[in-house]
C-alpha positions as CSV (number, residue, x, y, z in Angstrom):
1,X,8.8,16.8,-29.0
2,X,5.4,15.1,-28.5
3,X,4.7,11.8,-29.7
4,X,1.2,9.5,-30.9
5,X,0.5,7.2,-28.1
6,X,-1.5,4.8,-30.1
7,X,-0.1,2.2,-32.5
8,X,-1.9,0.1,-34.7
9,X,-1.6,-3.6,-34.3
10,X,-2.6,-5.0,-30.5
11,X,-2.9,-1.5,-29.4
12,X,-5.5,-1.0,-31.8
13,X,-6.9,-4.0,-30.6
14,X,-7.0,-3.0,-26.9
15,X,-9.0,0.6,-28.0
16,X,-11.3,-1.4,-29.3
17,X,-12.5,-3.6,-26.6
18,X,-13.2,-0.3,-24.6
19,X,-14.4,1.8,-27.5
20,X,-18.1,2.2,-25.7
21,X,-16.8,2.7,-22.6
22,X,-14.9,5.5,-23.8
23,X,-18.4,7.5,-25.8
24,X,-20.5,6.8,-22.7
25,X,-17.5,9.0,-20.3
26,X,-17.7,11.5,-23.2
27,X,-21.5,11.8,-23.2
28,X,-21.1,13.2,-19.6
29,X,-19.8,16.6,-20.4
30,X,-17.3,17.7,-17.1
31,X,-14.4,20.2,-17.3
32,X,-11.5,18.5,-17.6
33,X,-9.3,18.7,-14.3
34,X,-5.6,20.6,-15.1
35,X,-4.5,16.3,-14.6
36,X,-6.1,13.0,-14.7
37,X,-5.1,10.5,-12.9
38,X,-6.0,6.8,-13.2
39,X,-5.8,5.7,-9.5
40,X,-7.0,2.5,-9.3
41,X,-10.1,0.8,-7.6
42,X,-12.6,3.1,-5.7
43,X,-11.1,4.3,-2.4
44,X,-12.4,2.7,1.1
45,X,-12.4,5.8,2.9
46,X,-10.5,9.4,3.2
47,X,-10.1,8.7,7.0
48,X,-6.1,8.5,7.6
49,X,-6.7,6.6,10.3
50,X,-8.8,3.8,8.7
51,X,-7.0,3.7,5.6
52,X,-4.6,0.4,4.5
53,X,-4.7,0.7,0.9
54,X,-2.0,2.7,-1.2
55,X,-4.6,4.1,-4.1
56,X,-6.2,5.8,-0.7
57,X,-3.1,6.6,0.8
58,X,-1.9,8.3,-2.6
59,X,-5.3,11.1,-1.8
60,X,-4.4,11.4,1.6
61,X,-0.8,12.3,0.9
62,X,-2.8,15.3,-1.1
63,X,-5.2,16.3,1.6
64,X,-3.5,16.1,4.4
65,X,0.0,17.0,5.6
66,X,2.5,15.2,8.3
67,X,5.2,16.3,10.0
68,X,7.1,15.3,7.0
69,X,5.7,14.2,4.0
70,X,7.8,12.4,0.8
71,X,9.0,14.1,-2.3
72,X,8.7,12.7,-5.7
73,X,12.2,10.9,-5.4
74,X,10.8,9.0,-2.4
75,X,13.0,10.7,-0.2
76,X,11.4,12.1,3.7
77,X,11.7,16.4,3.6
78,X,10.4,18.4,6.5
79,X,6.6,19.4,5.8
80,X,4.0,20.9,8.7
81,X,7.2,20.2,11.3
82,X,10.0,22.4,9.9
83,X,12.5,21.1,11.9
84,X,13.1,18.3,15.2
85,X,15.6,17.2,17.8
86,X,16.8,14.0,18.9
87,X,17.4,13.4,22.6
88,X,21.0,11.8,23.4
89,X,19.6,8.6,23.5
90,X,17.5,8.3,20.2
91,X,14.1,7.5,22.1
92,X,13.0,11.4,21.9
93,X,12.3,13.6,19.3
94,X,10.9,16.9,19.4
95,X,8.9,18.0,16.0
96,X,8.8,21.8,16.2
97,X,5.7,23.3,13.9
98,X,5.8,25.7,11.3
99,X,3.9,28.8,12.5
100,X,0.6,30.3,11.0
101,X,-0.2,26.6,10.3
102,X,-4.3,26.4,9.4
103,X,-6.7,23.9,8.5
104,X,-8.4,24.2,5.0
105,X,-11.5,25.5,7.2
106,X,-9.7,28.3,8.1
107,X,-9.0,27.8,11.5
108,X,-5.7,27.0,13.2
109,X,-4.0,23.9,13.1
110,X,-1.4,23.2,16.4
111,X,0.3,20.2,18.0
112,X,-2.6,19.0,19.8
113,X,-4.3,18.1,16.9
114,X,-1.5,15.9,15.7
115,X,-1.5,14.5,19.3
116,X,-5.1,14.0,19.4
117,X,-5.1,12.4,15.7
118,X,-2.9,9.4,16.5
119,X,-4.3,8.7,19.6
120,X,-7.2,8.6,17.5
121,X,-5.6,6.1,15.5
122,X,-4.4,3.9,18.2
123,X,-7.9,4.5,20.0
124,X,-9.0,0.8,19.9
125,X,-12.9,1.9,19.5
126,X,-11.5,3.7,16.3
127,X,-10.6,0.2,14.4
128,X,-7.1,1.6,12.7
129,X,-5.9,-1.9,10.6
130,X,-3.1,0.7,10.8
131,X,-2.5,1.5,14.3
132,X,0.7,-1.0,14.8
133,X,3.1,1.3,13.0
134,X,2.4,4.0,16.1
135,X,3.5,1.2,18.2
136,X,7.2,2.5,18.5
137,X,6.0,5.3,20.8
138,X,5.9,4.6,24.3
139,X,2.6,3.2,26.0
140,X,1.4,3.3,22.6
141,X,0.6,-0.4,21.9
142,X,-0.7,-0.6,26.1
143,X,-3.0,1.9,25.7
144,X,-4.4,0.4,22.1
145,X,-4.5,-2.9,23.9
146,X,-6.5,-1.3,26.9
147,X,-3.9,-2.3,29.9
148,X,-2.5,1.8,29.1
149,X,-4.3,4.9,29.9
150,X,-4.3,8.2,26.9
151,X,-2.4,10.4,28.9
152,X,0.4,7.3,29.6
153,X,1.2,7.4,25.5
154,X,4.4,9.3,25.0
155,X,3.2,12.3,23.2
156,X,3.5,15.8,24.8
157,X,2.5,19.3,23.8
158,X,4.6,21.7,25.6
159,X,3.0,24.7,23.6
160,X,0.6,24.9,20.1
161,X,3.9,24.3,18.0
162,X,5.6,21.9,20.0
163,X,4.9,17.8,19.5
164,X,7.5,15.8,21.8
165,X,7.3,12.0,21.1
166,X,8.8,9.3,23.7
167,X,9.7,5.9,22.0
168,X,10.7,2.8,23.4
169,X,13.5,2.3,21.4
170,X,16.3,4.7,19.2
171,X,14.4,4.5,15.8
172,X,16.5,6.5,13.3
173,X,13.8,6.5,10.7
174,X,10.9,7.6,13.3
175,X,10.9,11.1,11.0
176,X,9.9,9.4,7.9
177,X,7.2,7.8,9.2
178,X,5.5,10.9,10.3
179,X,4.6,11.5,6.2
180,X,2.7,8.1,6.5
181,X,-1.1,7.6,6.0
182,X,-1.9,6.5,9.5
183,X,0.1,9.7,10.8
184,X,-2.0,12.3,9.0
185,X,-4.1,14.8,11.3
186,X,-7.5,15.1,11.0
187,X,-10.0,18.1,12.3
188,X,-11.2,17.2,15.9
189,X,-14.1,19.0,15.6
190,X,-15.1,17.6,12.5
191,X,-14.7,14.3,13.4
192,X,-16.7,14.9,16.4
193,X,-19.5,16.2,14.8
194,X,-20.4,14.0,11.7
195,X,-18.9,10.6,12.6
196,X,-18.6,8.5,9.4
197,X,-19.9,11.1,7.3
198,X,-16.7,13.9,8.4
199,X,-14.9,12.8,4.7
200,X,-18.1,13.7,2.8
201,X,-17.0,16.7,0.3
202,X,-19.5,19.3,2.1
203,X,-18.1,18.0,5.5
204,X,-14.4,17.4,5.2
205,X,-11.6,19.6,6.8
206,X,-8.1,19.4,5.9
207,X,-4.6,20.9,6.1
208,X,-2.8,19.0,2.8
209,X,-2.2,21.2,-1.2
210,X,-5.4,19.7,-2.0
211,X,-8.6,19.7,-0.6
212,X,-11.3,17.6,-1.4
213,X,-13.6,19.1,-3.9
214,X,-16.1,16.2,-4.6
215,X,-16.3,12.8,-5.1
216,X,-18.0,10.9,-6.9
217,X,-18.4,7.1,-6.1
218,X,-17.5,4.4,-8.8
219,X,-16.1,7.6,-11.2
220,X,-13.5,9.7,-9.6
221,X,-12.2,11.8,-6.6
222,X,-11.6,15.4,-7.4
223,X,-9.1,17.2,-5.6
224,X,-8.3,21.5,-6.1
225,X,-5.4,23.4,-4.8
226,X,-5.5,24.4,-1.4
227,X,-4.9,28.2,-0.7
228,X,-4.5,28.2,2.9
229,X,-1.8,25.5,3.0
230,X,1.3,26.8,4.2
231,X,3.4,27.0,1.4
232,X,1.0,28.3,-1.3
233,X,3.3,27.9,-4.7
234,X,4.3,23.8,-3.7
235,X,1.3,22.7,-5.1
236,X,1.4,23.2,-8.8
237,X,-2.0,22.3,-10.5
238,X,-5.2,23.9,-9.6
239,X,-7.1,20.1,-9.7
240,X,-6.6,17.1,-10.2
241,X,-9.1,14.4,-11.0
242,X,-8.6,10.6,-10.0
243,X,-10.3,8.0,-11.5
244,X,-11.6,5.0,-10.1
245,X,-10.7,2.6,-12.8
246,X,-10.2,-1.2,-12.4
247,X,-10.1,-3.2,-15.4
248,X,-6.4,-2.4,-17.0
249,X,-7.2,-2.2,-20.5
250,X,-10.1,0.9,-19.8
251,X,-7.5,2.5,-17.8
252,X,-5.1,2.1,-21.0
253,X,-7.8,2.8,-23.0
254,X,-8.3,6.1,-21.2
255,X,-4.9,7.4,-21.0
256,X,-4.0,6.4,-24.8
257,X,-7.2,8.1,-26.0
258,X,-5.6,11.3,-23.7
259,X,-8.7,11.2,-21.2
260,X,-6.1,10.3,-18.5
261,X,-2.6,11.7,-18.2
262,X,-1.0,9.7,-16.3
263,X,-1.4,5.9,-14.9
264,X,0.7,5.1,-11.9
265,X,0.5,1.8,-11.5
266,X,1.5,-1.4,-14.0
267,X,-2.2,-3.1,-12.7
268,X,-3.2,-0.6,-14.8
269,X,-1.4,-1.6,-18.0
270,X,-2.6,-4.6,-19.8
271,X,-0.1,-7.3,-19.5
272,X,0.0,-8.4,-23.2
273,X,1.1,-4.5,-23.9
274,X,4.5,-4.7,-21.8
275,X,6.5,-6.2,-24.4
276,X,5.2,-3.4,-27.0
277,X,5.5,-0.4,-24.6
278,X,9.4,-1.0,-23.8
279,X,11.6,1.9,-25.3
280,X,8.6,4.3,-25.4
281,X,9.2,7.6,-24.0
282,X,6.1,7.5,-21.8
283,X,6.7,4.3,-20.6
284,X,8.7,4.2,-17.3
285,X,10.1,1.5,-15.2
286,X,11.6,1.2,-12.1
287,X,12.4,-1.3,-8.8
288,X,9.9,-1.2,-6.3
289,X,10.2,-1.7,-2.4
290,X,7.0,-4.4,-2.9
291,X,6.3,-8.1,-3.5
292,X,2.9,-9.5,-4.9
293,X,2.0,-12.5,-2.5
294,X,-0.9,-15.3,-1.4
295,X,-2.1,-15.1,2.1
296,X,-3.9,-18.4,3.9
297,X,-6.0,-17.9,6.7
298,X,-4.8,-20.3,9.0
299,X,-7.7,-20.7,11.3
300,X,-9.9,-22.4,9.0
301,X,-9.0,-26.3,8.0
302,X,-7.5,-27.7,6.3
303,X,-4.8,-24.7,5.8
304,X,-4.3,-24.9,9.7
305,X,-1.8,-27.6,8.7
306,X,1.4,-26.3,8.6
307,X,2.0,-29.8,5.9
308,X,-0.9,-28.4,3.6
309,X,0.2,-24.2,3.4
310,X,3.9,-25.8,2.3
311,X,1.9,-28.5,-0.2
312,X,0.3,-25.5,-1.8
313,X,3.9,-23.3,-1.7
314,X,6.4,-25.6,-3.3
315,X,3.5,-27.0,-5.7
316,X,4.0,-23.6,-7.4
317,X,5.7,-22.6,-10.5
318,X,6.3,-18.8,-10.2
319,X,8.9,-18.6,-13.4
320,X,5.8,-18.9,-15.7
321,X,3.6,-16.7,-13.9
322,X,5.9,-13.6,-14.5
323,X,7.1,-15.1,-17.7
324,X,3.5,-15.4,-19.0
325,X,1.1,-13.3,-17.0
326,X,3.0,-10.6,-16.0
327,X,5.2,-10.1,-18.4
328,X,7.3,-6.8,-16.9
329,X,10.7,-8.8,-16.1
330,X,9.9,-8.7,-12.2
331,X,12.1,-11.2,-9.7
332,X,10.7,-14.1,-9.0
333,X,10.0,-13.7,-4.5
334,X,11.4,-16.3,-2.3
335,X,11.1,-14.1,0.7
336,X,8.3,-11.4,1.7
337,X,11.3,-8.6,1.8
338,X,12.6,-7.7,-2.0
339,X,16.5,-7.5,-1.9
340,X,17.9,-4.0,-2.1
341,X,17.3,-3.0,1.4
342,X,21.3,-1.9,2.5
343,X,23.4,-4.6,4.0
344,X,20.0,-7.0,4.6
345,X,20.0,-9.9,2.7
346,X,16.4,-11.8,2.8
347,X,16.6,-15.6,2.8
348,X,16.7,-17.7,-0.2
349,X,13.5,-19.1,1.0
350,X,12.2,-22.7,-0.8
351,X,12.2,-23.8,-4.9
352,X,9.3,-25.7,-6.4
353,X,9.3,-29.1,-5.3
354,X,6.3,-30.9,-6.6
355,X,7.4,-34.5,-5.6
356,X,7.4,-33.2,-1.9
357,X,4.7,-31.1,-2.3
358,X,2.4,-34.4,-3.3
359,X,4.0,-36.0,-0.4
360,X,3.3,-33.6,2.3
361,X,-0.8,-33.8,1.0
362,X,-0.7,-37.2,1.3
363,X,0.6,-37.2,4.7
364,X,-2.0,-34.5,5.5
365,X,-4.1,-37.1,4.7
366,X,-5.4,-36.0,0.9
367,X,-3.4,-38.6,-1.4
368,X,-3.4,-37.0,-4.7
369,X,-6.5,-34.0,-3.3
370,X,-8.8,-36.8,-2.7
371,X,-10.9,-35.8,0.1
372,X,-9.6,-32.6,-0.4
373,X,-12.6,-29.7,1.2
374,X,-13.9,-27.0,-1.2
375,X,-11.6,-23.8,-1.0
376,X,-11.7,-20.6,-2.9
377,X,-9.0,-18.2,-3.6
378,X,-9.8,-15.0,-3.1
379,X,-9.1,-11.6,-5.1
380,X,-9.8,-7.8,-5.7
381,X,-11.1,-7.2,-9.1
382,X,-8.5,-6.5,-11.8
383,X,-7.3,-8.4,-14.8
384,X,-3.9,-8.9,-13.7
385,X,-4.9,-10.6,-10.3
386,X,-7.6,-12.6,-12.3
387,X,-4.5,-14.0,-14.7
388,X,-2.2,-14.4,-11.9
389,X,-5.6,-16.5,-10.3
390,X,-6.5,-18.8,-13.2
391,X,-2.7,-20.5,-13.7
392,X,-2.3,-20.6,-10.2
393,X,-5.6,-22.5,-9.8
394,X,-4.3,-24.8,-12.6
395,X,-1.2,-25.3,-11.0
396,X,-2.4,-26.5,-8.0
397,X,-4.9,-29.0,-9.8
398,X,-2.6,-30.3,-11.9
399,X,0.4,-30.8,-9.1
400,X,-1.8,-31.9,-5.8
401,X,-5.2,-32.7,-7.7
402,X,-7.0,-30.0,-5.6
403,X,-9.9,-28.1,-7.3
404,X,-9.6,-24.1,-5.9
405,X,-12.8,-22.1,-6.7
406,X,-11.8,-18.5,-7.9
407,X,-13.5,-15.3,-6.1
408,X,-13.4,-11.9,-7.0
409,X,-14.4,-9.1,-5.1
410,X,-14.8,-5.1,-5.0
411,X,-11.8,-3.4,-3.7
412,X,-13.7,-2.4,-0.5
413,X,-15.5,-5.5,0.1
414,X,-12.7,-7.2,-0.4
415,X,-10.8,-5.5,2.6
416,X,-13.6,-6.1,4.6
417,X,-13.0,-9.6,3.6
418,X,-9.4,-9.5,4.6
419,X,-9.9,-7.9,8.0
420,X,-12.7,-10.5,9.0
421,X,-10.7,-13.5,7.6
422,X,-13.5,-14.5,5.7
423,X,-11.8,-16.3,3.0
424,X,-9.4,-19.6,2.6
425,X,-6.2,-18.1,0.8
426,X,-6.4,-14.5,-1.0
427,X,-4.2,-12.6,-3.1
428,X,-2.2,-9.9,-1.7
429,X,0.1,-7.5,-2.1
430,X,2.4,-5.1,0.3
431,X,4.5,-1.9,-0.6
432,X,7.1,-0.6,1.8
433,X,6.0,2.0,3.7
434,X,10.2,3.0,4.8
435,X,13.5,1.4,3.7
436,X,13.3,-1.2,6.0
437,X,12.9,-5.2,6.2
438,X,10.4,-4.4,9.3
439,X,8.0,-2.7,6.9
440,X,7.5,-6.3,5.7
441,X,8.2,-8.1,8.6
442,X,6.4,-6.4,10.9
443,X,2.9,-7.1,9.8
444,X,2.7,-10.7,10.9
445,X,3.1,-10.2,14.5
446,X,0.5,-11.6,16.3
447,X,-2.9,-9.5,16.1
448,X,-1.3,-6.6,13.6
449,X,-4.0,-5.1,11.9
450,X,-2.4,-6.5,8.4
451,X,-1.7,-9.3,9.5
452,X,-5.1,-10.9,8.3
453,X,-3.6,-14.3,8.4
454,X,-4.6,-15.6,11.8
455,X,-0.7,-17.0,11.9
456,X,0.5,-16.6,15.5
457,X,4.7,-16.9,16.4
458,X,5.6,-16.4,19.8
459,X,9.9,-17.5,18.0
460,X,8.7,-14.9,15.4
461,X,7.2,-12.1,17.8
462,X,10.2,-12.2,20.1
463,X,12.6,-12.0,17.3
464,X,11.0,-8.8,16.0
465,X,10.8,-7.5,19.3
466,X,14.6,-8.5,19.8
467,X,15.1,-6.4,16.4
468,X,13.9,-3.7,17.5
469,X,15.8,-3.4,21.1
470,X,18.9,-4.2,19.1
471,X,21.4,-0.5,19.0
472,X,23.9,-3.1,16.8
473,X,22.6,-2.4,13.1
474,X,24.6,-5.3,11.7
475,X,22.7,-7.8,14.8
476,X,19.4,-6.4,13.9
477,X,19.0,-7.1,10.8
478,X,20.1,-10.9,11.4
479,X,17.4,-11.3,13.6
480,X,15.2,-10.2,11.1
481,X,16.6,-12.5,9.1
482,X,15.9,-15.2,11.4
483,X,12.4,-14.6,11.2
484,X,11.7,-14.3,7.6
485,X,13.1,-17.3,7.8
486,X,10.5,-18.6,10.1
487,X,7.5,-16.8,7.6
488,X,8.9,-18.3,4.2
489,X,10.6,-21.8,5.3
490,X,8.7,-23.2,8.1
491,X,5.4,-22.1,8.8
492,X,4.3,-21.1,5.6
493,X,1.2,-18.1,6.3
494,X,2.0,-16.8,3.3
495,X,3.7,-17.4,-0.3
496,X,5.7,-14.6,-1.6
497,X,5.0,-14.7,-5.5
498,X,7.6,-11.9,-7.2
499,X,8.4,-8.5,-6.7
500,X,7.0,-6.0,-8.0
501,X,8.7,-3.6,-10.8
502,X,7.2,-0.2,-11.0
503,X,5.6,1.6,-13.8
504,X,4.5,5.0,-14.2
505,X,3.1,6.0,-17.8
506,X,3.0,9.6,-18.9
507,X,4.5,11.8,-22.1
508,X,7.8,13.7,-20.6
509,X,7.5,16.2,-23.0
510,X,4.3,17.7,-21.0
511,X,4.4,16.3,-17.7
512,X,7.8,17.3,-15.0
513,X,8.2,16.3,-11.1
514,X,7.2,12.5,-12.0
515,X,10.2,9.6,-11.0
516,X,10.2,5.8,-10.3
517,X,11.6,5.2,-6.9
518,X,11.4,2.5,-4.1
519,X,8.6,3.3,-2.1
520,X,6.0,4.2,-5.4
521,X,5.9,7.6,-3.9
522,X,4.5,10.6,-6.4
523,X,2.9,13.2,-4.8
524,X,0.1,15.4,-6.7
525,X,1.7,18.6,-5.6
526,X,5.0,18.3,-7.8
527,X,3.4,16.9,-10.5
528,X,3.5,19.6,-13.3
529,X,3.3,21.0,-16.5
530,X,5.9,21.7,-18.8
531,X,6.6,25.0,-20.3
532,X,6.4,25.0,-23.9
């Protein structure tokens, strides 16, 4: 059975604050793709290799394939590789292609061009904020460093349909991280030819269900089925539109008008709705492998005292930020890594302590924010970061006395922002890219591409590099432990907020192939349409 998605009441309320918004897009006559997607901000770039974000990364899953790639259940399935070895020793796998493989262009696609495409990525001149999560393959991290030669990096192409990969370590879940962004393969040729411009619609080339059919900045990506991809009847709608859509209440506005089928995430969803939307069939939650958190950039003063990032941390109240901004239940985050991960258990991290918290100012030497410089708090545009924003800012005057300017920024210029730490403390946020604690962890090593703190370890690198040596599972994960331990107790480069809860919102009675899981995985290509 089908259902009304609008309700009078607040609902009513919420179409109306968009109402023009909504007769302007339907002035500009378009067919309407087969499903429309409400993706978020407007994407960076299409370039795997530069990509960081997850609204990009959702497109890329659809125009380009790994050697595995996720199913809707989150779950890592064989894709362009149809099947691999292990070596005895863990530290060798051998991906073995499917044959007849081509690139949307036509031509065909072989192991050297996965080869070539994450050198590419690890190619320091190439600027991946990605490239760290190649660094598991041998000579890999050398060779992006510049002390390692190309042909040193373990990667080996015995033949077109053979990819042998060396690691330095046994890495049980090196498969799954093939389906990732920063593993994608892009068309050497292409690259070569138009530089930045190779992800322009009349340039692009690439081997995923989709291919990129235009684009259209500030409105929407379109994407159409790709009919020289491997395995012709995966992909299940002929095109898909995504919308570039910021401001939650026109993305609500657009799906509960039925200009958008489906929003996929709960930025998207006007706060104040959540307590109205529980029980609805379209409405559906889940856990998510993800935490919403504050980042300081620790090279500017005063937050390169350790005494002033832990000031700012335990002045914080984070029970009334989910209880009256968010307002979809989610856990309040001590630690970076949410609990759920098998047999790891994060630490408890600190509670609010405002007595210390005005103590350990003062000591800093701003008694009650007197003397306290002019910071700013920065954030991507969106309602719900602007919320979260304005009672933290009031937090943090009315606890230390400090005034915190509030910036806002455009998705990309904000992660321009982020990579050249040109901000004080900005709002950020990090989903799981495998069922792991070093998904989290991982990213505040010293120089990581997403590290974008300036926060430097050497106790925390050596204890993530001690993780990763470590063949006893129950030993690893203790020293991981041990230093998200060091992140969340003692040296303070971030503040872990809560944990995210997913929410995807679509009507079940016409949509199929669309689940909640951990890692906020929902690939385009088994999205579908009921039968009726």
């Amino acid at each position: 059975m089908t259902f009304r998605r609008g309700t009078p009441g607040l609902l009513g309320l919420v179409l109306l604050s968009s109402l023009l918004t909504l007769l302007l897009s339907a002035c500009q006559y378009r067919p309407r793709a087969d499903l429309v997607v409400c993706n978020g901000a407007e994407p960076q770039t299409l370039d795997p290799a530069l990509v960081s974000g997850q609204l990009e990364g959702r497109l890329c899953s659809a125009l380009y394939e790994g050697l595995t790639r996720r199913n809707a259940r989150g779950k890592s399935v064989p894709a362009a590789a149809e099947s691999w070895d292990i070596s005895p020793d863990g530290k060798t796998y051998t991906f073995h292609l499917r044959p007849n493989l081509r690139w949307s262009n036509g031509q065909p696609l072989t192991s050297r061009d996965y080869r070539y495409s994450w050198l590419r990525a690890l190619d320091p001149k190439t600027a991946s904020p990605y490239a760290e999560i190649l660094f598991g393959i041998s000579q890999a991290e050398a060779f992006h460093q510049g002390t390692a030669s190309r042909d040193s990096v373990g990667l080996a192409t015995p033949d077109d349909l053979t990819l042998r990969v060396t690691l330095n370590n046994p890495t049980p879940y090196f498969p799954s991280l093939t389906s990732f962004t920063t593993y994608l393969p892009v068309h050497q040729a292409t690259v070569e030819k138009y530089g930045d411009r190779w992800t322009h619609p009349k340039t692009w080339v690439g081997n995923g269900t989709y291919r990129l059919l235009d684009w259209k900045i500030n409105d929407r990506v379109s994407l159409e089925k790709n009919p020289l991809h491997h395995d012709p009847h995966y992909a299940q709608l002929p095109r898909i539109d995504a919308l570039a859509v910021t401001r939650a209440s026109t993305a609500f506005n657009l799906y509960s008008s039925g200009q958008a089928d489906l929003l996929l995430d709960k930025g998207l969803v006007p706060s104040l709705m959540l307590p109205y939307l529980r029980g609805r069939p379209d409405f559906h939650p889940g856990p998510l492998l993800a935490t919403y958190f504050y980042r300081f950039n620790v090279t500017r003063p005063p937050f390169q005292d350790v005494r002033v990032r832990r000031a700012f941390a335990l002045a914080l109240d984070k029970e009334s930020i989910v209880e009256k901004i968010t307002r979809g239940h989610e856990p309040i985050a001590q630690a970076l890594t949410p609990s759920g991960i098998a047999d790891y258990r994060p630490p408890e991290g600190l509670p609010p302590d405002p007595t210390t918290a005005q103590g350990l100012l003062k000591l800093a030497g701003f008694p009650q924010g007197k003397g306290f410089p002019r910071v700013s708090l920065l954030y991507n545009k969106s309602e719900l970061n602007e919320q979260v924003a304005v009672e933290i800012q009031a937090q943090w005057k009315r606890v230390l006395g400090v005034e915190v300017e509030l910036r806002n920024q455009e998705w990309a210029t904000y992660l321009k922002s982020l990579d050249e730490l040109d901000f004080d403390i900005a709002r950020s946020s990090w989903v799981g890219d495998y069922d792991d604690p070093n998904t989290f962890l991982d990213c505040f090593v010293t120089g990581r591409g997403n590290n974008r703190t300036g926060w430097s370890d050497p106790t925390y690198d050596s204890l993530l590099a001690s993780a990763l040596a470590e063949p006893n599972p129950a030993r690893r994960l203790q020293l991981l432990a041990q230093a998200e331990t060091i992140l969340v107790t003692q040296a303070f480069p971030i503040i872990p907020l809560y944990h995210f809860v997913g929410c995807l919102m679509f009507d079940p009675s016409q949509w199929a192939g669309l689940y909640p899981n951990l890692l906020d995985e929902h690939p385009f290509a088994e999205i579908r349409k009921k039968d009726k």
